[in-house]
One Martini backbone bead per residue (centre of mass of N, CA, C, O) as a GRO file, in nm:
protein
  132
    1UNK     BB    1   0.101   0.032   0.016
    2UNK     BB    2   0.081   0.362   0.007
    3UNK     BB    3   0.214   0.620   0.132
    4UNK     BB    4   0.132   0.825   0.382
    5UNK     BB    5   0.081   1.161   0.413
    6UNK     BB    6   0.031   1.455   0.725
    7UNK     BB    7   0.020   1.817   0.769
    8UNK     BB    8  -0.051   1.984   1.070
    9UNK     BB    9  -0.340   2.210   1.091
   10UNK     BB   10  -0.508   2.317   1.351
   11UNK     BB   11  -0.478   2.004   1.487
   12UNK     BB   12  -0.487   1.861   1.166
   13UNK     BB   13  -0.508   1.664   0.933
   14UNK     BB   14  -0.346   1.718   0.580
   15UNK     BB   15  -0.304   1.601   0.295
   16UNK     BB   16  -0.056   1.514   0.097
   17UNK     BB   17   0.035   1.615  -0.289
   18UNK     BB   18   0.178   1.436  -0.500
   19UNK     BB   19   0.401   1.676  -0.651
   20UNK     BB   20   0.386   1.888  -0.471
   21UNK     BB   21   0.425   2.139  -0.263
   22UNK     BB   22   0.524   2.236   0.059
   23UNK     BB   23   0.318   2.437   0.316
   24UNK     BB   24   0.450   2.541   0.619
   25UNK     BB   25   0.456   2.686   0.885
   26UNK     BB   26   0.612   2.944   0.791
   27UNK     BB   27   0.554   2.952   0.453
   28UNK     BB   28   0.723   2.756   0.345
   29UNK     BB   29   0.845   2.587   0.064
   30UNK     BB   30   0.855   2.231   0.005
   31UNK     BB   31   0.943   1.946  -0.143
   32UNK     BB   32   0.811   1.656  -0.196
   33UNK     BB   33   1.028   1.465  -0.188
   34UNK     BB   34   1.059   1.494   0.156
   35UNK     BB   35   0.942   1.249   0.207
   36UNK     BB   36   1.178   1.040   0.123
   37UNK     BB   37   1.461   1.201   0.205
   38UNK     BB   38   1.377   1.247   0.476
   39UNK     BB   39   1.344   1.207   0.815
   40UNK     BB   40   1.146   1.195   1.056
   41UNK     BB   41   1.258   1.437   1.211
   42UNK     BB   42   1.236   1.648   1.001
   43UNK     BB   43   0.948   1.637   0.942
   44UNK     BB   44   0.864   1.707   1.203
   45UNK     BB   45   0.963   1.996   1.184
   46UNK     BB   46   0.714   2.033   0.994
   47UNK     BB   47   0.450   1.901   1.033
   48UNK     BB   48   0.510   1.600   0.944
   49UNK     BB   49   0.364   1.273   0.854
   50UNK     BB   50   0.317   0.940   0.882
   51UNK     BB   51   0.069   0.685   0.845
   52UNK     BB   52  -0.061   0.486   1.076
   53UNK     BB   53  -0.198   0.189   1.006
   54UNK     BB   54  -0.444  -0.022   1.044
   55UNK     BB   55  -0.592  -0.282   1.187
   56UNK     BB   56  -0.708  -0.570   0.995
   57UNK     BB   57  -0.932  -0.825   0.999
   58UNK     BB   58  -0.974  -1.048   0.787
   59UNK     BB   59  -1.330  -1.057   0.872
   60UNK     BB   60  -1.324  -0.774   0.813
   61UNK     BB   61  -1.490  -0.434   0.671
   62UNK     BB   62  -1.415  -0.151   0.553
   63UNK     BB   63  -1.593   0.157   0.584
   64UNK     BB   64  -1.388   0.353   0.723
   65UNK     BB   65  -1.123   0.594   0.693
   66UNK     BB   66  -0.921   0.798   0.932
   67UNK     BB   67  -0.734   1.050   1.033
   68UNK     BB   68  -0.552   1.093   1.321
   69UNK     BB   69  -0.443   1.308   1.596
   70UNK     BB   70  -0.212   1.257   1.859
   71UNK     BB   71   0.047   1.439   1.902
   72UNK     BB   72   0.289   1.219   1.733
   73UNK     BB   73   0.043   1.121   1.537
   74UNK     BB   74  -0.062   0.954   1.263
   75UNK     BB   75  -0.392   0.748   1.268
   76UNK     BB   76  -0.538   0.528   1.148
   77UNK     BB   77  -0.850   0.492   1.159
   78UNK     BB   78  -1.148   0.256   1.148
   79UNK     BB   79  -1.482   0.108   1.030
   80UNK     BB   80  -1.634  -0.180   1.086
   81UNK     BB   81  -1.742  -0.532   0.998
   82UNK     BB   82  -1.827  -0.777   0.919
   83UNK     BB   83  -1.797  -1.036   0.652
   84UNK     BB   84  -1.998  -1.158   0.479
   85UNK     BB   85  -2.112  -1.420   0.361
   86UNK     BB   86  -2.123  -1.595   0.094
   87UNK     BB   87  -2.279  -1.700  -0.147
   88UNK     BB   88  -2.498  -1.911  -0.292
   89UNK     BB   89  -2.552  -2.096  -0.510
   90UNK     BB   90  -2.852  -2.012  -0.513
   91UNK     BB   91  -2.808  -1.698  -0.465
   92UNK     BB   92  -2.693  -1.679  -0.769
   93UNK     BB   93  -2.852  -1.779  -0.918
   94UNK     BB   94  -3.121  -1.564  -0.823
   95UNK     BB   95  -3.001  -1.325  -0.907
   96UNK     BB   96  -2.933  -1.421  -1.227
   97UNK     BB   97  -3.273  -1.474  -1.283
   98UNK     BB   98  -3.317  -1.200  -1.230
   99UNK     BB   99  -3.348  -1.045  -1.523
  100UNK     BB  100  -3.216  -1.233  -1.691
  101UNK     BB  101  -3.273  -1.266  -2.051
  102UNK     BB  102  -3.063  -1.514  -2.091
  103UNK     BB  103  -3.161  -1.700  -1.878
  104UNK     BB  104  -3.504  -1.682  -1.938
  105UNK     BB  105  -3.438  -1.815  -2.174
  106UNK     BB  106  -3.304  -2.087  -2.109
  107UNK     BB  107  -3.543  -2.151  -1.950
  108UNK     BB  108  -3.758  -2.161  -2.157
  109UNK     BB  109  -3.653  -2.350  -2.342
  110UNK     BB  110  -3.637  -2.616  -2.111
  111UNK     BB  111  -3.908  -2.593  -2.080
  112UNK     BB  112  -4.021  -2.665  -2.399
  113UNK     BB  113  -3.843  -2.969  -2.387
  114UNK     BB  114  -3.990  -3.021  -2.103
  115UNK     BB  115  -4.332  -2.923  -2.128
  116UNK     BB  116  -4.344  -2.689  -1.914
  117UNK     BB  117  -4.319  -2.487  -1.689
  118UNK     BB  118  -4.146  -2.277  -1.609
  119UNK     BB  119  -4.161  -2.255  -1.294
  120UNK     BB  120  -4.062  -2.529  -1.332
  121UNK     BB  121  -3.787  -2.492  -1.416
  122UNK     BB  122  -3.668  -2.336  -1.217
  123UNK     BB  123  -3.701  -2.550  -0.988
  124UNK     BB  124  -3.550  -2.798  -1.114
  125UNK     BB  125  -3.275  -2.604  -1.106
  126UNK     BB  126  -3.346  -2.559  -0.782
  127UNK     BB  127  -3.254  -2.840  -0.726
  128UNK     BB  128  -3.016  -2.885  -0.832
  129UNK     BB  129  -2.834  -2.669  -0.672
  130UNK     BB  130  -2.924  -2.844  -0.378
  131UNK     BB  131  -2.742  -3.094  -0.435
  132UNK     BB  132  -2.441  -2.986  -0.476
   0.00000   0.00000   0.00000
Protein backbone atom coordinates (compact mmCIF):
# COMPACT_ATOMS: atom_id res chain seq x y z
CA UNK A 1 0.00 0.00 0.00
CA UNK A 2 1.14 3.20 -1.15
CA UNK A 3 2.73 5.15 2.08
CA UNK A 4 0.85 8.39 3.00
CA UNK A 5 1.70 11.28 4.31
CA UNK A 6 -0.34 14.15 6.14
CA UNK A 7 1.06 17.75 7.49
CA UNK A 8 -1.03 19.04 11.10
CA UNK A 9 -2.52 22.62 10.38
CA UNK A 10 -4.44 23.88 13.50
CA UNK A 11 -4.47 20.75 15.18
CA UNK A 12 -5.25 18.50 11.82
CA UNK A 13 -3.92 15.90 9.85
CA UNK A 14 -4.14 17.47 6.26
CA UNK A 15 -3.17 15.02 3.48
CA UNK A 16 -0.26 15.76 1.15
CA UNK A 17 -0.63 15.65 -2.80
CA UNK A 18 2.22 13.92 -4.50
CA UNK A 19 3.99 16.20 -7.03
CA UNK A 20 2.96 19.26 -5.26
CA UNK A 21 5.20 21.52 -3.25
CA UNK A 22 4.70 21.33 0.88
CA UNK A 23 3.46 24.60 2.63
CA UNK A 24 4.98 24.44 5.78
CA UNK A 25 3.94 26.40 8.68
CA UNK A 26 6.45 29.06 8.59
CA UNK A 27 5.53 30.09 5.35
CA UNK A 28 8.00 28.38 3.27
CA UNK A 29 7.65 25.69 0.06
CA UNK A 30 9.28 22.49 0.40
CA UNK A 31 9.84 19.86 -2.33
CA UNK A 32 7.52 17.16 -2.71
CA UNK A 33 10.25 14.85 -2.35
CA UNK A 34 10.71 15.62 1.27
CA UNK A 35 8.63 13.15 1.98
CA UNK A 36 11.38 10.38 0.56
CA UNK A 37 14.17 11.70 1.30
CA UNK A 38 13.90 13.30 4.73
CA UNK A 39 14.32 11.75 8.36
CA UNK A 40 11.13 11.05 10.65
CA UNK A 41 12.68 13.96 12.50
CA UNK A 42 13.34 16.32 9.61
CA UNK A 43 9.65 16.18 8.75
CA UNK A 44 8.25 16.09 12.09
CA UNK A 45 10.17 19.54 12.42
CA UNK A 46 8.23 20.43 9.89
CA UNK A 47 5.00 18.81 10.92
CA UNK A 48 5.03 16.32 8.19
CA UNK A 49 3.73 12.75 9.82
CA UNK A 50 3.41 9.14 7.97
CA UNK A 51 0.03 8.11 8.77
CA UNK A 52 0.74 5.14 10.98
CA UNK A 53 -2.43 2.43 8.95
CA UNK A 54 -4.64 0.28 11.48
CA UNK A 55 -4.96 -3.31 11.61
CA UNK A 56 -7.77 -4.55 10.25
CA UNK A 57 -8.68 -8.27 11.03
CA UNK A 58 -9.11 -10.76 7.95
CA UNK A 59 -12.76 -11.84 8.89
CA UNK A 60 -13.63 -7.71 8.45
CA UNK A 61 -14.54 -5.30 6.24
CA UNK A 62 -13.76 -1.45 6.12
CA UNK A 63 -16.51 0.94 6.33
CA UNK A 64 -14.68 4.06 6.72
CA UNK A 65 -11.00 5.15 6.74
CA UNK A 66 -9.86 8.56 8.85
CA UNK A 67 -6.75 9.91 9.68
CA UNK A 68 -6.76 11.33 13.34
CA UNK A 69 -3.85 13.34 14.79
CA UNK A 70 -2.66 11.93 18.45
CA UNK A 71 0.17 14.54 19.02
CA UNK A 72 3.07 12.57 18.10
CA UNK A 73 1.29 10.84 15.19
CA UNK A 74 -0.88 10.63 12.86
CA UNK A 75 -2.79 7.16 12.93
CA UNK A 76 -5.60 5.70 10.77
CA UNK A 77 -8.50 4.73 12.51
CA UNK A 78 -11.23 2.50 10.68
CA UNK A 79 -14.89 1.89 11.34
CA UNK A 80 -15.12 -1.60 10.47
CA UNK A 81 -17.98 -4.83 10.39
CA UNK A 82 -18.03 -8.52 9.94
CA UNK A 83 -17.58 -9.64 6.36
CA UNK A 84 -20.88 -10.67 5.05
CA UNK A 85 -21.08 -14.79 4.45
CA UNK A 86 -20.17 -15.73 0.67
CA UNK A 87 -23.43 -15.72 -1.45
CA UNK A 88 -24.78 -19.84 -1.76
CA UNK A 89 -25.01 -21.09 -4.68
CA UNK A 90 -28.90 -20.97 -4.73
CA UNK A 91 -28.53 -17.31 -4.05
CA UNK A 92 -26.20 -16.53 -7.06
CA UNK A 93 -28.51 -18.89 -9.20
CA UNK A 94 -31.44 -16.54 -7.84
CA UNK A 95 -29.76 -13.29 -8.26
CA UNK A 96 -28.31 -14.08 -11.57
CA UNK A 97 -32.03 -15.16 -12.95
CA UNK A 98 -34.09 -12.05 -11.70
CA UNK A 99 -34.20 -10.17 -14.85
CA UNK A 100 -31.80 -11.73 -16.71
CA UNK A 101 -33.03 -11.86 -20.64
CA UNK A 102 -30.04 -14.57 -21.24
CA UNK A 103 -31.12 -16.87 -17.86
CA UNK A 104 -35.10 -16.12 -18.90
CA UNK A 105 -34.53 -17.80 -22.59
CA UNK A 106 -32.44 -20.13 -21.59
CA UNK A 107 -35.07 -21.21 -18.73
CA UNK A 108 -37.85 -20.89 -21.11
CA UNK A 109 -36.11 -22.94 -23.48
CA UNK A 110 -35.93 -25.96 -20.97
CA UNK A 111 -38.90 -25.19 -20.00
CA UNK A 112 -40.08 -25.89 -23.72
CA UNK A 113 -37.86 -29.00 -24.47
CA UNK A 114 -39.11 -30.80 -21.37
CA UNK A 115 -43.08 -29.71 -22.01
CA UNK A 116 -43.63 -27.52 -18.59
CA UNK A 117 -43.83 -24.43 -17.55
CA UNK A 118 -41.18 -22.15 -16.89
CA UNK A 119 -41.86 -21.58 -13.18
CA UNK A 120 -41.62 -25.33 -12.81
CA UNK A 121 -38.07 -25.51 -15.25
CA UNK A 122 -36.81 -22.81 -12.71
CA UNK A 123 -37.64 -25.07 -9.81
CA UNK A 124 -36.14 -28.28 -10.99
CA UNK A 125 -33.16 -26.26 -12.02
CA UNK A 126 -33.07 -24.52 -8.52
CA UNK A 127 -33.80 -28.27 -7.03
CA UNK A 128 -30.42 -29.29 -8.90
CA UNK A 129 -28.42 -26.58 -7.43
CA UNK A 130 -29.56 -27.35 -3.83
CA UNK A 131 -28.19 -31.04 -4.55
CA UNK A 132 -24.46 -30.04 -5.70
Amino acid sequence: MARKFYIIRNGQPEPLQPRRSILVADGTLKPWQATTLWSAEELAAADIYEEQPAVVPADEEVLTRTPVWTGSEVRETVTTRPRPAPPTSRKRFDDRAAGDPVTDAIIAGLAELKGVPVPAARAWLRGLIDEA
